[in-house]
N, CA, C and O atoms as a printed pandas DataFrame, in Angstrom:
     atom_number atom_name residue_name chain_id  residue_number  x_coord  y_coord  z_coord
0              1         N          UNK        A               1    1.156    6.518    6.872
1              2        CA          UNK        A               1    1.837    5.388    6.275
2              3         C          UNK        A               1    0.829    4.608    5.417
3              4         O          UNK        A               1   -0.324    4.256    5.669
4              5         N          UNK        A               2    1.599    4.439    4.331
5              6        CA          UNK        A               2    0.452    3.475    3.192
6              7         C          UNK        A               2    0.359    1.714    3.499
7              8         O          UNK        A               2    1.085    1.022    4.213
8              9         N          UNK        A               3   -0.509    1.433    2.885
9             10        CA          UNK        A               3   -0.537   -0.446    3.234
10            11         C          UNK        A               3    0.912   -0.298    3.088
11            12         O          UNK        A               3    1.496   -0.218    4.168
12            13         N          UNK        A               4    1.686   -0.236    1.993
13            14        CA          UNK        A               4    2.909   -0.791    1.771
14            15         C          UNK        A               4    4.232   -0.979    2.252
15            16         O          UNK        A               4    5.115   -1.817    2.068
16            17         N          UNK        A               5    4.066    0.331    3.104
17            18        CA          UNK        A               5    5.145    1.179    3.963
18            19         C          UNK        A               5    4.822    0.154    5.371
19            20         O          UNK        A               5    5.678   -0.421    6.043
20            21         N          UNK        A               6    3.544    0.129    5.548
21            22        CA          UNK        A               6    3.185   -0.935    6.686
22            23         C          UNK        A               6    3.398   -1.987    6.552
23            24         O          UNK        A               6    3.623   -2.586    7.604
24            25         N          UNK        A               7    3.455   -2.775    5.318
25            26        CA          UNK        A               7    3.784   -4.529    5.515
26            27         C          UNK        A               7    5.381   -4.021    5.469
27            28         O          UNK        A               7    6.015   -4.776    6.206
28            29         N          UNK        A               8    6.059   -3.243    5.005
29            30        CA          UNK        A               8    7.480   -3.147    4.927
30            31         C          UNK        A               8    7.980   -3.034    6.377
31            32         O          UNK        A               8    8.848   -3.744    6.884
32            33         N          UNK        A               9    7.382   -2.154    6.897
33            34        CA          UNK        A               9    7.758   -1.848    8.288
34            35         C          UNK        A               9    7.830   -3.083    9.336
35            36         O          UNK        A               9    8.688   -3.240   10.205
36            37         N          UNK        A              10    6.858   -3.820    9.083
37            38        CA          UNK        A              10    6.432   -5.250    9.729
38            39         C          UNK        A              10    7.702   -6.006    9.720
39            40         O          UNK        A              10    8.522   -6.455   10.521
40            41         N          UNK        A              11    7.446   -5.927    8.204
41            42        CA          UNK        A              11    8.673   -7.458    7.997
42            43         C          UNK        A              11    9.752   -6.420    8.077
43            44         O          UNK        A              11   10.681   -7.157    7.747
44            45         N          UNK        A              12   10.261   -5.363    8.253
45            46        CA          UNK        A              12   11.655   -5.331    9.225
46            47         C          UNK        A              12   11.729   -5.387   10.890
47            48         O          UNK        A              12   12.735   -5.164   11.563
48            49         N          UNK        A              13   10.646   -5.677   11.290
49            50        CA          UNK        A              13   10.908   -6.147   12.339
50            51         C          UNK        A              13   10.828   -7.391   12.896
51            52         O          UNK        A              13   11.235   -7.595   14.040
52            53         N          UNK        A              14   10.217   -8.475   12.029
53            54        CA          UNK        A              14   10.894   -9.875   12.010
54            55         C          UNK        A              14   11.800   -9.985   11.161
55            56         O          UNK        A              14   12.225  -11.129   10.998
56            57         N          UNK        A              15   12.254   -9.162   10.545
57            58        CA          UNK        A              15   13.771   -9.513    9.573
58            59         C          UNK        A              15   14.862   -9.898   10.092
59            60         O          UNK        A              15   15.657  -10.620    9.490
60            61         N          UNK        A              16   15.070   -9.381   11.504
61            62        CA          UNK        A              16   16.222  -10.004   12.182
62            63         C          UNK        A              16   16.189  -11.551   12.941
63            64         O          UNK        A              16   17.240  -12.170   13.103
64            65         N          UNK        A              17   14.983  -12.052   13.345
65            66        CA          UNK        A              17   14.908  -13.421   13.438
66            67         C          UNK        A              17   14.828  -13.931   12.123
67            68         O          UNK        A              17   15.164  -15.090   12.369
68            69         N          UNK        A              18   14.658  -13.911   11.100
69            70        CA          UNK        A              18   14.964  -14.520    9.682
70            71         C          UNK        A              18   16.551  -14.356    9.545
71            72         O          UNK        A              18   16.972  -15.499    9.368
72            73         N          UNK        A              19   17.285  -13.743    9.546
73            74        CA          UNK        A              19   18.489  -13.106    9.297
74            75         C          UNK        A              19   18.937  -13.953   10.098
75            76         O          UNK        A              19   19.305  -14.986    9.537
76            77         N          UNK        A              20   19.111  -13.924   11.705
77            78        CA          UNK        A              20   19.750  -15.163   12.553
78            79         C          UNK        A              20   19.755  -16.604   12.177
79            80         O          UNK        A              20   20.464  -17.363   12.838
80            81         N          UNK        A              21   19.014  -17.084   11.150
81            82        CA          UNK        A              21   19.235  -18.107   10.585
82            83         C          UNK        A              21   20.164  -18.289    9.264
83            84         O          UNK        A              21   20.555  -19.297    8.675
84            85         N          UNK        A              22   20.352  -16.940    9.048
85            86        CA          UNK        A              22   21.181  -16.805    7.631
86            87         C          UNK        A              22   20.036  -16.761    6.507
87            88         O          UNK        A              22   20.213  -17.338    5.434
88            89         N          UNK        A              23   18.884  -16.075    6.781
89            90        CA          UNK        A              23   18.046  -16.384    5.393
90            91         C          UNK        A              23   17.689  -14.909    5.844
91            92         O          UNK        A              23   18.127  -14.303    6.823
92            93         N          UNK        A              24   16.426  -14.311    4.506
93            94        CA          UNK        A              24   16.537  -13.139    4.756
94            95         C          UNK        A              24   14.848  -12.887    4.361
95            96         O          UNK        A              24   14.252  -13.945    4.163
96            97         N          UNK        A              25   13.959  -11.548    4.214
97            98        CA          UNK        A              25   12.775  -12.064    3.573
98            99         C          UNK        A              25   12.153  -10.020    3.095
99           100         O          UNK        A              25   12.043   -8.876    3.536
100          101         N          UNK        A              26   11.950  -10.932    1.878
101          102        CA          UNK        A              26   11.526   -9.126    1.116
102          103         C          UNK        A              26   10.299   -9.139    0.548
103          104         O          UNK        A              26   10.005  -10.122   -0.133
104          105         N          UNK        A              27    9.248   -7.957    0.727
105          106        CA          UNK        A              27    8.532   -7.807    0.247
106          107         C          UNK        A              27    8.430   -7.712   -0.948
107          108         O          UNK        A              27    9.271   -7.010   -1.509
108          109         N          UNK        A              28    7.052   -8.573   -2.027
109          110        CA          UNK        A              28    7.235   -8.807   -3.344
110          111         C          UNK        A              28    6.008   -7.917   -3.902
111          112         O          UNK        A              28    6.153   -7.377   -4.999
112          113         N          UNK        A              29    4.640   -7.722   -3.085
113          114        CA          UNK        A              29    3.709   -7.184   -3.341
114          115         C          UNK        A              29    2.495   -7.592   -2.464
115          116         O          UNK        A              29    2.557   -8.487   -1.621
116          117         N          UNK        A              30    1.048   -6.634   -2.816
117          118        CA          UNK        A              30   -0.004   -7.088   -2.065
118          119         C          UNK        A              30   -1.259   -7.276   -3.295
119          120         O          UNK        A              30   -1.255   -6.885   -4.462
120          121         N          UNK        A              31   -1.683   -7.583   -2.984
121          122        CA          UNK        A              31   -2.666   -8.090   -4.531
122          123         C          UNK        A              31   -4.107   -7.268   -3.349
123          124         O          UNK        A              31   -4.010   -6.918   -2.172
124          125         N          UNK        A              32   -5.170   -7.210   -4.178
125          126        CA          UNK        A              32   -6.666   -5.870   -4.043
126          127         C          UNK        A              32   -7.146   -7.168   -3.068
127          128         O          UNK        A              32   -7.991   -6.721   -2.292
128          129         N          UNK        A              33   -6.937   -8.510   -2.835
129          130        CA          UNK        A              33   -7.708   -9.347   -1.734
130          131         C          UNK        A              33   -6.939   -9.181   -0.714
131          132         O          UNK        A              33   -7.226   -9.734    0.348
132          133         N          UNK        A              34   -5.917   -8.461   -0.824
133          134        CA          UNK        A              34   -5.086   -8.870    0.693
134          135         C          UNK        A              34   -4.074   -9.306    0.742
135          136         O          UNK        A              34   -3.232   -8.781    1.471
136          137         N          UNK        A              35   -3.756  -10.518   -0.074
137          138        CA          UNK        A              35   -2.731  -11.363   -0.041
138          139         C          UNK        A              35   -1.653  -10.802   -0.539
139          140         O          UNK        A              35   -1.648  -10.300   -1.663
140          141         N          UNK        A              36   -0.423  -10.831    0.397
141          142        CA          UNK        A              36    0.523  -10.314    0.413
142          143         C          UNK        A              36    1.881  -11.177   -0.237
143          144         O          UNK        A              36    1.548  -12.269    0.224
144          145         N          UNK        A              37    2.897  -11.411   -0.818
145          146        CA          UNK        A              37    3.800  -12.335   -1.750
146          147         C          UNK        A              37    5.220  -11.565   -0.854
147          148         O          UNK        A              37    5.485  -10.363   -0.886
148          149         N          UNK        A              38    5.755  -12.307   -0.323
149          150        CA          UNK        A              38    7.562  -11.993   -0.096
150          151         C          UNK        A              38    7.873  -12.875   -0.360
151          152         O          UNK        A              38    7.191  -13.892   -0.232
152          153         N          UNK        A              39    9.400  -12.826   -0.989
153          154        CA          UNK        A              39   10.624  -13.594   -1.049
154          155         C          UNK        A              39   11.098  -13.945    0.230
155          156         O          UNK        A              39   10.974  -13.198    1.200
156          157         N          UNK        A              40   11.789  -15.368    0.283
157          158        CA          UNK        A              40   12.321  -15.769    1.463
158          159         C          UNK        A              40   13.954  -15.855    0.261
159          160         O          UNK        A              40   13.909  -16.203   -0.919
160          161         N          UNK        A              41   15.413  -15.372    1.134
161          162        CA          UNK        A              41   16.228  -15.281   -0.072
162          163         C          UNK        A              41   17.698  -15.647    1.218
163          164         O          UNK        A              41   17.753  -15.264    2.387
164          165         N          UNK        A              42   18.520  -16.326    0.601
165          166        CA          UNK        A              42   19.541  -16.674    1.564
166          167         C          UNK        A              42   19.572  -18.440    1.990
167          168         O          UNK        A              42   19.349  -19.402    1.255
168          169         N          UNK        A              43   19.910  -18.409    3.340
169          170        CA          UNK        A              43   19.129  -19.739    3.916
170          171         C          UNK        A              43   18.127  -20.326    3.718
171          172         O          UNK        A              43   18.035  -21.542    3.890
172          173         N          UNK        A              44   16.962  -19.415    3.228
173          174        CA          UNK        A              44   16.050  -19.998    3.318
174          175         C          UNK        A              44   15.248  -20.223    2.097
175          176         O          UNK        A              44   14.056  -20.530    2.071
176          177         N          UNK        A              45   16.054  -20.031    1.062
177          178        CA          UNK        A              45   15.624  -20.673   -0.542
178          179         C          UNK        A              45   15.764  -22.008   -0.279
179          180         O          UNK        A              45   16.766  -22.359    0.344
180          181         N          UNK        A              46   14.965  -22.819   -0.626
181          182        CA          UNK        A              46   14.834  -24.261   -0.181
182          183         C          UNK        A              46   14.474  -25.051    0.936
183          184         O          UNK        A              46   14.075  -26.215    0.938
184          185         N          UNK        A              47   14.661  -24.278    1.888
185          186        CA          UNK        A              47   14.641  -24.807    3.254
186          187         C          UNK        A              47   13.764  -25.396    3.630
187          188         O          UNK        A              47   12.914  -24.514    3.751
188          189         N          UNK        A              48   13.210  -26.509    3.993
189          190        CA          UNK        A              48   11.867  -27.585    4.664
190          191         C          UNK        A              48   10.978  -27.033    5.323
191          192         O          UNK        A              48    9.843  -27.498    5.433
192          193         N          UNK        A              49   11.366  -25.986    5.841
193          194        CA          UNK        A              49   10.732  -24.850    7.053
194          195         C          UNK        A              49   10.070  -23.397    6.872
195          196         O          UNK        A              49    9.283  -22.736    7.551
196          197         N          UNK        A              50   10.839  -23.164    5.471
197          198        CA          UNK        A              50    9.622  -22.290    4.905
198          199         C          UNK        A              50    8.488  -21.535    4.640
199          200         O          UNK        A              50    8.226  -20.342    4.489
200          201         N          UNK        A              51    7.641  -23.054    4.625
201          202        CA          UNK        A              51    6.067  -22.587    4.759
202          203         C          UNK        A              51    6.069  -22.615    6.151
203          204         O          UNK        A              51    5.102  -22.044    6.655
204          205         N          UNK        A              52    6.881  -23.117    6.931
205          206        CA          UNK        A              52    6.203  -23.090    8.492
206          207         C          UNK        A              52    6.854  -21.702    8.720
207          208         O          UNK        A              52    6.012  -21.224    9.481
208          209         N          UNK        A              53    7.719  -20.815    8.579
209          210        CA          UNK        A              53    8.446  -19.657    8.578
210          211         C          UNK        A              53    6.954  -18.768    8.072
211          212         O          UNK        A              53    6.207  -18.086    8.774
212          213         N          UNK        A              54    6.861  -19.112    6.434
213          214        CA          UNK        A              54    5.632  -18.101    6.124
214          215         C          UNK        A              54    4.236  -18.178    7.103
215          216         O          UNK        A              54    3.984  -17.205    7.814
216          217         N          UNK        A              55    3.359  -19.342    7.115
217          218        CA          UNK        A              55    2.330  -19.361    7.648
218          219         C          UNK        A              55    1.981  -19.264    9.128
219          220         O          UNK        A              55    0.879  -18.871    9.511
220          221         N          UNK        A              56    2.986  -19.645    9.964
221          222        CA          UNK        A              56    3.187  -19.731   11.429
222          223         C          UNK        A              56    3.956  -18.280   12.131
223          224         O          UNK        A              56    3.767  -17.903   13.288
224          225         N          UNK        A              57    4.827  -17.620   11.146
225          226        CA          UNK        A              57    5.490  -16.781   12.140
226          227         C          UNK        A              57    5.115  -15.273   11.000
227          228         O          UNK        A              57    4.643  -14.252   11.501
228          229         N          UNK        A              58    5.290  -15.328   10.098
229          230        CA          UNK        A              58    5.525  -14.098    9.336
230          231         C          UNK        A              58    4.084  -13.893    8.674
231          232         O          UNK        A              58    3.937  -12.773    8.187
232          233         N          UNK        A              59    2.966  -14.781    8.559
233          234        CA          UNK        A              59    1.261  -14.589    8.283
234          235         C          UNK        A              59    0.615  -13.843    9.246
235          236         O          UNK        A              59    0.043  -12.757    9.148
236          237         N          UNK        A              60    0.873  -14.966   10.699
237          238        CA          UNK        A              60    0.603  -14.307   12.306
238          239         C          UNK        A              60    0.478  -12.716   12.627
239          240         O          UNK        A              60   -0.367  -11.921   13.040
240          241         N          UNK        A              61    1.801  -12.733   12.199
241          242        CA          UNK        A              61    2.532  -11.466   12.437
242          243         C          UNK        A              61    1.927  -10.292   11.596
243          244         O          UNK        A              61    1.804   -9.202   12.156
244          245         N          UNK        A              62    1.521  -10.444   10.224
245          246        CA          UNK        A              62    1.330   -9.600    9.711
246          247         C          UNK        A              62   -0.399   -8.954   10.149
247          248         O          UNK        A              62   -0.763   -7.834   10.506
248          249         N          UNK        A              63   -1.229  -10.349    9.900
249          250        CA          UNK        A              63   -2.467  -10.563   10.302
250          251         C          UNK        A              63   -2.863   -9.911   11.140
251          252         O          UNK        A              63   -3.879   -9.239   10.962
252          253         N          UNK        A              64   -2.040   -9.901   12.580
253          254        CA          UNK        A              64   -2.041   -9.493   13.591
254          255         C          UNK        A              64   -2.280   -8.038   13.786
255          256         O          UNK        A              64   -3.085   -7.399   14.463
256          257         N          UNK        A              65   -1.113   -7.657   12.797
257          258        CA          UNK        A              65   -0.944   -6.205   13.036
258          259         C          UNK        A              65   -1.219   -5.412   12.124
259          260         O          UNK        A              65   -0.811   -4.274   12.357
260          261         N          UNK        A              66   -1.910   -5.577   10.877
261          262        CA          UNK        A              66   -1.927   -5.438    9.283
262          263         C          UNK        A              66   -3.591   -5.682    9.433
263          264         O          UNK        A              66   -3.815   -6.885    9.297
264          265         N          UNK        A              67   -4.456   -5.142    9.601
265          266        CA          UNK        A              67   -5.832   -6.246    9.021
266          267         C          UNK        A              67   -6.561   -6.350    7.831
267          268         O          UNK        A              67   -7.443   -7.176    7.596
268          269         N          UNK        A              68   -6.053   -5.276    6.931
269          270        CA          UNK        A              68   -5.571   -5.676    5.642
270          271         C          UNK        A              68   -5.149   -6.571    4.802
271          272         O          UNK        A              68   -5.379   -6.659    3.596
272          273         N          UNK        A              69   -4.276   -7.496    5.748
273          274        CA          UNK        A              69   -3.759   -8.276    5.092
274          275         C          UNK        A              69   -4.366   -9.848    5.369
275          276         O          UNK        A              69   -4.395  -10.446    6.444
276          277         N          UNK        A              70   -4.784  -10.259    4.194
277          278        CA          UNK        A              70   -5.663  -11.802    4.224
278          279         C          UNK        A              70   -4.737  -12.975    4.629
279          280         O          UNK        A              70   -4.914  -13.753    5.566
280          281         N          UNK        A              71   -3.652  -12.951    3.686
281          282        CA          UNK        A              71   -2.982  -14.505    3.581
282          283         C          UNK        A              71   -1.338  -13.595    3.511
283          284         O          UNK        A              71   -1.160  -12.384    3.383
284          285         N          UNK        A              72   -0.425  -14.583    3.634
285          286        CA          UNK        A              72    0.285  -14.655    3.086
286          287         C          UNK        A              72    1.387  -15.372    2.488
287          288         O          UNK        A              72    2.060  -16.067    3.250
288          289         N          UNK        A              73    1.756  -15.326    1.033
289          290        CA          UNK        A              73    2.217  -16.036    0.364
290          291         C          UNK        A              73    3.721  -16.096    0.102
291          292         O          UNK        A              73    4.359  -15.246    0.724
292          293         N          UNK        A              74    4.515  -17.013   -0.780
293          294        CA          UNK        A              74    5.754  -17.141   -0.577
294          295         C          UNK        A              74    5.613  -17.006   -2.454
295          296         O          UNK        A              74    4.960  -17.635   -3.286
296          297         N          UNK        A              75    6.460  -16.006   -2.526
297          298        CA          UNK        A              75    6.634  -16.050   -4.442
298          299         C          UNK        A              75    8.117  -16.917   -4.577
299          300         O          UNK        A              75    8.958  -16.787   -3.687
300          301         N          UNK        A              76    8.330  -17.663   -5.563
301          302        CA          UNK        A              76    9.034  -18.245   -5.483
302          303         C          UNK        A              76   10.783  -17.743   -6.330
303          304         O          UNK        A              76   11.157  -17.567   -7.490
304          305         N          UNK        A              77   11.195  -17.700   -5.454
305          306        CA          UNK        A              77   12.460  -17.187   -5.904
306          307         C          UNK        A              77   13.250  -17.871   -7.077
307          308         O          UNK        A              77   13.549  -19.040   -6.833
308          309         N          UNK        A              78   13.713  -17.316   -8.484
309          310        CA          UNK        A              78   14.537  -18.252   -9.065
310          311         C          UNK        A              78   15.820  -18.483   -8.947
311          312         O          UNK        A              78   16.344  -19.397   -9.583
């Protein structure tokens, strides 16, 4: 499995606690430092909770299991 297939794999398995809120979250890319960019799309375009969604549950998560992966970021949906 490539980095990519691996952050994909990740975030479908917190996709369904994103989803139980009615929001949803897709991989956008990984940049050569690490830092990884998903869309948050649904509920959670706008939502106050967001960055605490990205940095607290879905960074953790990736960090954790990814060590590849440095940061991760929220690209902003139009």
């Amino acid at each position: 499995m490539n980095l990519e297939e691996k952050i994909v794999y990740t975030l479908n398995k917190i996709r369904p606690y994103i989803q139980g809120d009615g929001g949803d979250i897709e991989f956008d890319r990984i940049e050569d430092d690490g830092v990884v960019y998903v869309k948050l799309l649904g509920a959670c375009i706008g939502c106050a909770l967001s960055s605490v969604t990205i940095k607290m549950g879905v960074e953790s998560i990736l960090m954790d299991e990814i060590p590849e992966v440095t940061e991760v970021r929220l690209e902003e949906t139009v």
